[in-house]
VEXDREN-2710 file (C-alpha; in Angstrom, 1 decimal):
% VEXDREN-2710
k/r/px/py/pz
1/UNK/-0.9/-15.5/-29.6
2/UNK/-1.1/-14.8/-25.8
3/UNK/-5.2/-15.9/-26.6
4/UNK/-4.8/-18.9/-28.3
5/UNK/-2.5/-20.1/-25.3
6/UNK/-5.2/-19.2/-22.7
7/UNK/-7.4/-21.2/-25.1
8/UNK/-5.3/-23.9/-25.3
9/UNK/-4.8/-24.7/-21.7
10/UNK/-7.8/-25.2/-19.4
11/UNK/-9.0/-22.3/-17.2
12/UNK/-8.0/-23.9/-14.0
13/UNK/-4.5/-24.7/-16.1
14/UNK/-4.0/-21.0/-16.0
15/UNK/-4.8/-20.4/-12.5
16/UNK/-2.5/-22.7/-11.3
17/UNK/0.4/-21.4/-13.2
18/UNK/-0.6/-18.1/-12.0
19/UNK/-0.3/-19.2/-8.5
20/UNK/3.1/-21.4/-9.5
21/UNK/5.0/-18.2/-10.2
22/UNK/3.3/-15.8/-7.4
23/UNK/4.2/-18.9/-5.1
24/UNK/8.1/-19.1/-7.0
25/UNK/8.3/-15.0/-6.7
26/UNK/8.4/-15.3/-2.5
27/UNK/10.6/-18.5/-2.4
28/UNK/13.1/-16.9/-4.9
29/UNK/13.6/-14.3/-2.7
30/UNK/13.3/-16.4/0.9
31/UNK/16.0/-18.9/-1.0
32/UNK/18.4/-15.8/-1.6
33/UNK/18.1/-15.1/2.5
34/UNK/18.1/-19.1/3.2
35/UNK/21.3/-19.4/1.5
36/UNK/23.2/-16.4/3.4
37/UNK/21.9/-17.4/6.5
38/UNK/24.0/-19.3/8.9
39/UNK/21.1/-20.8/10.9
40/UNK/18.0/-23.0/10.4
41/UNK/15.5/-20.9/7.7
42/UNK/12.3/-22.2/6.5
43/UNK/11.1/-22.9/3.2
44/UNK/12.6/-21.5/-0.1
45/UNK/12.1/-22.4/-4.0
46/UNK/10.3/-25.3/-3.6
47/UNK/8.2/-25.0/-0.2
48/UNK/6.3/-21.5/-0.9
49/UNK/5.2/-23.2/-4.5
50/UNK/3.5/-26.3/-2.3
51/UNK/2.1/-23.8/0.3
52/UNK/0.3/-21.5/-3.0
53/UNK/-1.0/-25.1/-4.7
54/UNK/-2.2/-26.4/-1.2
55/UNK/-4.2/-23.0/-0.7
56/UNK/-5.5/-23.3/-4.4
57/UNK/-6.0/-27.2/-3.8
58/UNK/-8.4/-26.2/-0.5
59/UNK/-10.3/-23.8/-2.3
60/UNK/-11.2/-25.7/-5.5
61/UNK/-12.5/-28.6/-3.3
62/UNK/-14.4/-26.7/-0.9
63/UNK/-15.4/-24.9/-4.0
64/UNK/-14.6/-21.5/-2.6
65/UNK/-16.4/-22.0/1.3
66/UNK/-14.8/-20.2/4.2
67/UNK/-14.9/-22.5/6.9
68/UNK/-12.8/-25.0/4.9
69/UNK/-9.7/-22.2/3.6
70/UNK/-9.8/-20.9/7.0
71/UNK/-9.1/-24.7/8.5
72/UNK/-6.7/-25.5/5.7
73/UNK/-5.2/-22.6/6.8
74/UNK/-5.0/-22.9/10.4
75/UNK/-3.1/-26.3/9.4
76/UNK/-0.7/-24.5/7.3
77/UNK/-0.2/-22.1/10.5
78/UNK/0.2/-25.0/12.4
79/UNK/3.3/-27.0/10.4
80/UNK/4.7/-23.0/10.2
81/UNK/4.7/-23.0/14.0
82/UNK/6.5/-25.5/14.6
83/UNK/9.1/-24.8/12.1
84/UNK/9.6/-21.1/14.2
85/UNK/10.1/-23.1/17.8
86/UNK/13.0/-24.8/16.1
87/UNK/14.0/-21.8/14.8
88/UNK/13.9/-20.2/18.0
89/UNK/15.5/-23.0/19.6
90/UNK/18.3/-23.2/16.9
91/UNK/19.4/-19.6/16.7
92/UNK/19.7/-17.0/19.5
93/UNK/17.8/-14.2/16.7
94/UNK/14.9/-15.2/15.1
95/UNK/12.1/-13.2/13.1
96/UNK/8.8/-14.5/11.9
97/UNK/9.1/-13.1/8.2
98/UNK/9.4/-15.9/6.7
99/UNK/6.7/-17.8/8.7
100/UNK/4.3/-14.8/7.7
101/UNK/5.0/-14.6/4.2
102/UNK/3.5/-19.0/4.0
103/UNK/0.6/-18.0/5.7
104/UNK/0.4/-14.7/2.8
105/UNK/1.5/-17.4/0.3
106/UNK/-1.2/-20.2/1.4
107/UNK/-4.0/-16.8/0.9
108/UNK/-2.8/-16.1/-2.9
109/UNK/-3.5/-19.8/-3.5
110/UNK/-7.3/-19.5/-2.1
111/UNK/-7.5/-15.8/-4.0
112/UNK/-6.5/-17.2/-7.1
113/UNK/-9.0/-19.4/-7.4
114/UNK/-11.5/-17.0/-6.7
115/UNK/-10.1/-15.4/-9.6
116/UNK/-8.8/-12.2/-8.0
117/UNK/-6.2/-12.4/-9.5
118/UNK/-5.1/-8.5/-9.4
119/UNK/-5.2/-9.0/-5.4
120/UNK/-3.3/-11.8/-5.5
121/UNK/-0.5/-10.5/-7.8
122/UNK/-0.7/-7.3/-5.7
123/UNK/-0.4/-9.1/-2.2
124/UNK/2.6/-11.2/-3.6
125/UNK/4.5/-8.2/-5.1
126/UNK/4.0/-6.1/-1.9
127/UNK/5.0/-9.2/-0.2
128/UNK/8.4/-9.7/-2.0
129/UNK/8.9/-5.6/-1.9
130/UNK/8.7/-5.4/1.8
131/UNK/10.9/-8.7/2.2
132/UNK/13.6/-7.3/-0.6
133/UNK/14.0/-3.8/1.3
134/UNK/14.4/-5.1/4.7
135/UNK/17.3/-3.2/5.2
136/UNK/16.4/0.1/4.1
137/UNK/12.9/-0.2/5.8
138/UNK/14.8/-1.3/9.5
139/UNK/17.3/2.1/8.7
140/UNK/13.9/4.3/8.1
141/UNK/12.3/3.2/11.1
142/UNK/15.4/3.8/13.3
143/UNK/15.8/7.1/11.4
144/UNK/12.7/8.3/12.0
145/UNK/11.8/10.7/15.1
146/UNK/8.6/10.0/17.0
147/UNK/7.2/13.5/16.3
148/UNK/8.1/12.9/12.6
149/UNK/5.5/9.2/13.0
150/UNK/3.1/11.5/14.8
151/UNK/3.5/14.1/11.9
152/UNK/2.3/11.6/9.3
153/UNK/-0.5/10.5/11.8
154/UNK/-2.1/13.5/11.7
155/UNK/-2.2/13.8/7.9
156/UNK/-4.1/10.3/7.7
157/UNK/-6.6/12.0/10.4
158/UNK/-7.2/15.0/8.0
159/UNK/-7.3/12.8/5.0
160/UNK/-8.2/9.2/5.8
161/UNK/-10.5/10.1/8.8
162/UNK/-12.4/13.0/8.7
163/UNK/-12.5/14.0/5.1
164/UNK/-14.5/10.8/4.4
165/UNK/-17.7/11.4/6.9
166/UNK/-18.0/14.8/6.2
167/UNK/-21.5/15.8/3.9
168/UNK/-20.9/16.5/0.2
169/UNK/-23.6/18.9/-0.2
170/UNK/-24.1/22.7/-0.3
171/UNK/-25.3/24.2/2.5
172/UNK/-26.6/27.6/3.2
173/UNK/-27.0/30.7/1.5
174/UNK/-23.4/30.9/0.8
175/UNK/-23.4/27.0/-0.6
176/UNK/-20.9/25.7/1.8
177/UNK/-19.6/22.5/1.4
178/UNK/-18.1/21.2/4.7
179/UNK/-16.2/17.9/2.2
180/UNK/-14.9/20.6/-0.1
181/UNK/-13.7/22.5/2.3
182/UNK/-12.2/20.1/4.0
183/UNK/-10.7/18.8/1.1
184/UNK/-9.0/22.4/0.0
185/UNK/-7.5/22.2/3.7
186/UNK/-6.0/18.7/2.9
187/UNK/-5.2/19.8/-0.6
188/UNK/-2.6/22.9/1.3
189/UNK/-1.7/20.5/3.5
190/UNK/-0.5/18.3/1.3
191/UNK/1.8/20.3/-0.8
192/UNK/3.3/21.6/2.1
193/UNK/3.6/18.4/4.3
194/UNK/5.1/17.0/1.1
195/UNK/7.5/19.6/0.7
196/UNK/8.1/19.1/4.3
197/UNK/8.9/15.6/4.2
198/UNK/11.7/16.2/1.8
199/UNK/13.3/19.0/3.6
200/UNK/13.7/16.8/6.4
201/UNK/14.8/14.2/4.2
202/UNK/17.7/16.3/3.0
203/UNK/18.6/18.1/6.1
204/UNK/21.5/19.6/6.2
205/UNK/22.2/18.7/2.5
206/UNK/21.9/21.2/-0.4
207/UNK/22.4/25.2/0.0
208/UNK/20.8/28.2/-0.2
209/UNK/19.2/27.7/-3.3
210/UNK/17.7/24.5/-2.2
211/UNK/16.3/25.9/0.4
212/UNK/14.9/29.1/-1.3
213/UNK/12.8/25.7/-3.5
214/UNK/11.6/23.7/-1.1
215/UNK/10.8/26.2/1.3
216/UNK/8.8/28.2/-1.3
217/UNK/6.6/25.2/-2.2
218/UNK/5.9/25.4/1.8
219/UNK/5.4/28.7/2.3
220/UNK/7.5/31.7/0.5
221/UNK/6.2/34.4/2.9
222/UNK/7.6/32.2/5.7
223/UNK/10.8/31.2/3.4
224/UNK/11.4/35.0/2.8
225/UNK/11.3/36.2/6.5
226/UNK/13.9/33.4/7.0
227/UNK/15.8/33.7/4.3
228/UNK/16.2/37.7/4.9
229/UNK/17.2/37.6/8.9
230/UNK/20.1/34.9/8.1
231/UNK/21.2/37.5/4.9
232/UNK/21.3/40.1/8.0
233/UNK/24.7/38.5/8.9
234/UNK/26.1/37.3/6.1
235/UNK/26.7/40.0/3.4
236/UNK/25.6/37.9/0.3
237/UNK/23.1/40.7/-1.2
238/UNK/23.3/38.5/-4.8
239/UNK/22.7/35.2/-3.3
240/UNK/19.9/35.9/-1.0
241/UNK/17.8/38.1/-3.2
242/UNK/18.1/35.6/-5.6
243/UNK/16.9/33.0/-3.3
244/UNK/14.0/34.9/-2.2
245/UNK/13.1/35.6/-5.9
246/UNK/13.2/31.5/-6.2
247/UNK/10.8/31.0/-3.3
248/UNK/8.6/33.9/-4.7
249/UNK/8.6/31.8/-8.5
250/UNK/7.7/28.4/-6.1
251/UNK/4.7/30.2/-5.0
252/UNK/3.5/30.7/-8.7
253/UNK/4.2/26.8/-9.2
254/UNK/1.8/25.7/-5.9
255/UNK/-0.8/28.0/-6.7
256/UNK/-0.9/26.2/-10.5
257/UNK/-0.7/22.9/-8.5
258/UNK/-3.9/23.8/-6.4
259/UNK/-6.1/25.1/-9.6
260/UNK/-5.4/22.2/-11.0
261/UNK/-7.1/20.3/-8.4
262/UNK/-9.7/22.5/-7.9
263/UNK/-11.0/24.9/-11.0
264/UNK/-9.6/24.1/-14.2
265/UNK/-11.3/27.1/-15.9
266/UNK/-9.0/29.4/-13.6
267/UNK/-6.1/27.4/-14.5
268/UNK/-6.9/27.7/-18.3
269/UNK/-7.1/31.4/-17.3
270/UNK/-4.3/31.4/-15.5
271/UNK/-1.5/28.6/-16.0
272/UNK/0.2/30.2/-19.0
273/UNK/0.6/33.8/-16.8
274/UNK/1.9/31.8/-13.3
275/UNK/4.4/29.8/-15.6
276/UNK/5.7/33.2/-17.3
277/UNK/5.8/34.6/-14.0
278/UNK/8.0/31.5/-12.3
279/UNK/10.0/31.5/-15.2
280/UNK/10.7/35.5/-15.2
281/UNK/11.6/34.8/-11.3
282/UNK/13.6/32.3/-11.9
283/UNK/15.5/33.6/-14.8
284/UNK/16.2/36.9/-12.6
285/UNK/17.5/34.4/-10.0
286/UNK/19.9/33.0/-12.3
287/UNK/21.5/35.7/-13.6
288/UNK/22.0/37.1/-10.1
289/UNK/23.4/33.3/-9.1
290/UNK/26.4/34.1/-11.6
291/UNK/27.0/37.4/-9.6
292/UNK/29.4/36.2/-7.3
293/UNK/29.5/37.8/-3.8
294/UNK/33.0/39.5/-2.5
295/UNK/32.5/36.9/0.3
296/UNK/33.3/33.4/-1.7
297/UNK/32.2/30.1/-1.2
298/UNK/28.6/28.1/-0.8
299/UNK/26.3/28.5/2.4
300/UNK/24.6/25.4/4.2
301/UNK/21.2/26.0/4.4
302/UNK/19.6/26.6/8.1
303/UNK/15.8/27.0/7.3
304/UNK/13.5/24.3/8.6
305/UNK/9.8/24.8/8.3
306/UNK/7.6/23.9/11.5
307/UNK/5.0/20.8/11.1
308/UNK/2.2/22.0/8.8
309/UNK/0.0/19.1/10.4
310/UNK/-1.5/20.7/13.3
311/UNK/-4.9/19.9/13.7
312/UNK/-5.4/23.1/15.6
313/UNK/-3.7/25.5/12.5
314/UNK/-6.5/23.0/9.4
315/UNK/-9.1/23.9/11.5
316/UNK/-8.3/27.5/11.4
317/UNK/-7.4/27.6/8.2
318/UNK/-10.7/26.1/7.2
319/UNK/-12.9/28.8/9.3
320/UNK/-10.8/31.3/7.2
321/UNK/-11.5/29.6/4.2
322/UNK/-15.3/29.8/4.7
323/UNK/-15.0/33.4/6.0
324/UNK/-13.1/34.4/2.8
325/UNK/-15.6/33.0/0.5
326/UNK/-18.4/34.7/2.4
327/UNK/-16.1/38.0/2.4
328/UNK/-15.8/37.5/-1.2
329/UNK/-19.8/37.1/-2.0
330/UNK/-20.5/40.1/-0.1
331/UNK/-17.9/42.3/-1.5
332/UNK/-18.9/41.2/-4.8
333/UNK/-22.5/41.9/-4.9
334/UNK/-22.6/45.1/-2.5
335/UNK/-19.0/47.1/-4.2
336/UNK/-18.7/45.2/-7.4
337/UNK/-15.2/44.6/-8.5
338/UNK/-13.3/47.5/-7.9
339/UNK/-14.2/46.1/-4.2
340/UNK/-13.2/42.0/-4.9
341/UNK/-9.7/43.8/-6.0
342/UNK/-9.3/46.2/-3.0
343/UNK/-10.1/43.4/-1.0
344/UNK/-7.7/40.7/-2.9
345/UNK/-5.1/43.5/-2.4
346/UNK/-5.6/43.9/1.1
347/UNK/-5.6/40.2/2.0
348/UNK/-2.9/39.3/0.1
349/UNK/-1.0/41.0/2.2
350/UNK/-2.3/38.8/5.3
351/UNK/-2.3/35.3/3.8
352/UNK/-2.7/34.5/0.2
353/UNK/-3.6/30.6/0.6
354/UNK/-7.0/30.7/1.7
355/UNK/-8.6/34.1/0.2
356/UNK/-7.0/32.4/-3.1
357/UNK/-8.4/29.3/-2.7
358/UNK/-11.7/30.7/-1.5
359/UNK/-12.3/32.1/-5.1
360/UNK/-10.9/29.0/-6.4
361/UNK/-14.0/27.4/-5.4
362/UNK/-16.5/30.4/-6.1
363/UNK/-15.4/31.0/-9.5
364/UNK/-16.6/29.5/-12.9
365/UNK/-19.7/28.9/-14.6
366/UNK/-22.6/28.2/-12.3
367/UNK/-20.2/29.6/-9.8
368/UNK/-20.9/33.2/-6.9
369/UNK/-17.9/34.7/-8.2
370/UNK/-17.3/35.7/-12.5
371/UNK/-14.5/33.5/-13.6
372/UNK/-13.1/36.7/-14.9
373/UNK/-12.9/38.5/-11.6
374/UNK/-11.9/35.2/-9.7
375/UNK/-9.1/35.3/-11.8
376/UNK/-7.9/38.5/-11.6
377/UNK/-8.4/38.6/-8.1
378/UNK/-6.1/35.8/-7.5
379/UNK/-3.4/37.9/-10.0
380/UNK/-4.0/40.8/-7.4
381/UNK/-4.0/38.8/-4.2
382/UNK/-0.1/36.9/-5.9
383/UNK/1.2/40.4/-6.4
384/UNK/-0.1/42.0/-3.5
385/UNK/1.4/39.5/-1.3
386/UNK/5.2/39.4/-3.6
387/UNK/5.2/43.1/-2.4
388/UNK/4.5/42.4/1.0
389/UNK/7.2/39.7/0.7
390/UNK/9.6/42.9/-0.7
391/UNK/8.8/45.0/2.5
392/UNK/9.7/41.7/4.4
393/UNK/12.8/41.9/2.9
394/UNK/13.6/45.5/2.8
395/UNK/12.7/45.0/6.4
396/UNK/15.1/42.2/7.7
397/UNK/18.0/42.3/5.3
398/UNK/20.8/44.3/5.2
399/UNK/20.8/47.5/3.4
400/UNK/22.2/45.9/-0.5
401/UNK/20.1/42.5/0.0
402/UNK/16.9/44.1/1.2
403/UNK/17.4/47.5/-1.4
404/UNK/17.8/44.6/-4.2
405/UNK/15.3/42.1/-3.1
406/UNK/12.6/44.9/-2.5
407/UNK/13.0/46.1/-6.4
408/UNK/13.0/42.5/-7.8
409/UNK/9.8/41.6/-5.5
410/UNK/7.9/45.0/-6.6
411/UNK/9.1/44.0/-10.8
412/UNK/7.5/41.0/-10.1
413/UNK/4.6/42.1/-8.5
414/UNK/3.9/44.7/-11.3
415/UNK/4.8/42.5/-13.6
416/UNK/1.7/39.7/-12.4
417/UNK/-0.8/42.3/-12.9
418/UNK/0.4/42.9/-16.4
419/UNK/-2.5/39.9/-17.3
420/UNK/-5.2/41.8/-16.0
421/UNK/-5.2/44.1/-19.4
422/UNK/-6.8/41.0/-21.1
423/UNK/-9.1/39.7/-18.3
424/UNK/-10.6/42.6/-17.9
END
């Protein structure tokens, strides 16, 4: 039926209902402000509809030439203008949204009959979205810190700046790739700047438990340490080992997360064992949960994790990245591997993110590294480091939490090599 219309009606017919109603979208909501304001506002219903046919009406008869639009345009600019002196003159307060969304308005007229059409929807939804939110946007913006601005900065430099004009081509004997590498540093980044951006999002909000989450999609070695000096002082031996056995299940989750992105033959290997493994955590943490403590009542959680954007700490982590994978090639082909375990077991005690993600990217078909032993290197690496995370706690915690926490981290760790029978 929707055809027959579009055949029934003349193709500019279409285009300049299509503008009508992107046009009527940004009035609607302009009209909304116009009629709560108690002050001289521009345009509404009617005038953002004439702006969008004016920009389609200078297009079609300069039949699509720049120089023409951009006049038409500077025009437009020109009546908008003056309508913001009188503004300024009428009202003590006055913004220049409205002014900008006719120039935006007079531009989806011009785009529509170039027949970008999905531009021109996009530019006047985004257009109405950022009007509509005004007031949550103004709140964000005073909410935010300036080292919180500069924290997102420096994600868009490791993704939007230099992970574009780096070379996407092996190199070496080792067949580095410096975008690959680049990318598995943005990848880690990622999951733990997002899980950043919520903790700080919900600061101060949610307990223990919460924490023990969002801390262990960060980092549950660092979540651990934390999580065990704070249980020194407050005598809650369930609730603390059973949030450190909820960061050590997060871990299990991320690492799935990263295999997905980068060697879905490991997490066909793997997936099905790190989900059994988060949900055995996770089930051990709930039953200790419904232990209740002698001391009563919910904790507030403390635990903030430090900016993982530091251009100093990706650049590190991406010369240990390389290192590992030549660590791994070496071991590999000079001990064999009963070595590639040793040395997953080893350096899982150090830091499991980039050994694991160096055989990520060296194991598969084609691949340095067996897809076999690259995944049961990665289930020795997990357990290795869920036993370090044990001694952590055995370590920092007081004598009930640490004793408790220690077995639950060892079950666990024994338990993650329980897949190795059928890899190897």
């Amino acid at each position: 039926m929707l055809t027959e219309f579009y055949r029934w009606l003349p193709p500019e017919g279409v285009k300049i209902l299509l503008v009508l109603f992107l046009s009527f979208l940004t009035g609607l909501q302009r009209e909304e402000r116009k009629a709560a304001a108690d002050h001289y506002w521009f345009g509404g219903v009617r005038t953002f509809p004439l702006i969008g046919l004016v920009g389609y009406a200078m297009a079609l008869l300069a039949h699509g030439e720049l120089l023409p639009i951009t006049l038409g345009f500077g025009v437009v600019g020109g009546f908008l203008m003056i309508s913001y002196r009188h503004k300024l003159a009428t009202s003590g307060t006055a913004g220049v949204t409205t002014e900008m969304s006719g120039l935006a308005t007079y531009l989806v007229g011009a785009l529509v009959y170039s027949e970008q059409f999905w531009i021109a929807t996009t530019l006047s939804v985004a257009g109405v979205l950022l009007l509509e939110l005004k007031d949550a946007l103004e709140n964000l913006a005073k909410r935010a810190a300036a080292d919180e601005i500069l924290t997102l900065t420096k994600f868009l430099l490791l993704t939007a700046v230099i992970l574009p004009v780096l070379p996407n081509q092996a190199f070496g004997t080792f067949q580095i790739n410096p975008f690959e590498t680049w990318l598995v540093v943005v990848a880690v980044s990622g999951i733990s700047y997002g899980s950043y951006v919520i903790q700080k999002v919900t600061h101060g909000k949610g307990g223990v438990a919460l924490s023990a989450v969002l801390g262990g999609a960060y980092s549950s070695t660092a979540t651990t340490i934390a999580l065990s000096r704070r249980a020194a002082r407050e005598n809650r031996p369930n609730l603390f080992s059973a949030a450190i056995l909820v960061a050590s299940g997060m871990m299990f989750l991320r690492l799935t997360a990263l295999l997905a992105i980068f060697n879905h033959s490991l997490l066909q290997a793997l997936g099905l064992p790190f989900a059994a493994l988060a949900a055995a955590a996770w089930l051990g943490a709930w039953f200790l949960f419904r232990r209740p403590d002698s001391k009563p009542g919910e904790l507030k959680r403390e635990y903030e994790p430090h900016n993982p954007l530091e251009v100093r700490t990706a650049l590190l982590f991406a010369l240990v990245f390389v290192v590992m994978l030549v660590i791994t090639r070496l071991t590999l082909v000079h001990l064999g591997r009963a070595g590639v375990y040793g040395l997953a077991a080893l350096l899982g005690m150090v830091d499991v993110d980039p050994y694991i993600m160096g055989v990520a990217k060296s194991a598969g078909a084609g691949m340095m590294t067996p897809l076999q032993v690259g995944a049961a290197a990665i289930l020795v690496a997990a357990s290795s480091n869920n036993l370090l995370k044990g001694i952590y706690a055995f370590s920092l915690c007081d004598r009930a939490t640490g004793r408790r926490s220690l077995f639950l981290l060892a079950g666990l760790a024994a338990l993650g090599l329980v897949p190795l029978f059928w890899l190897a």
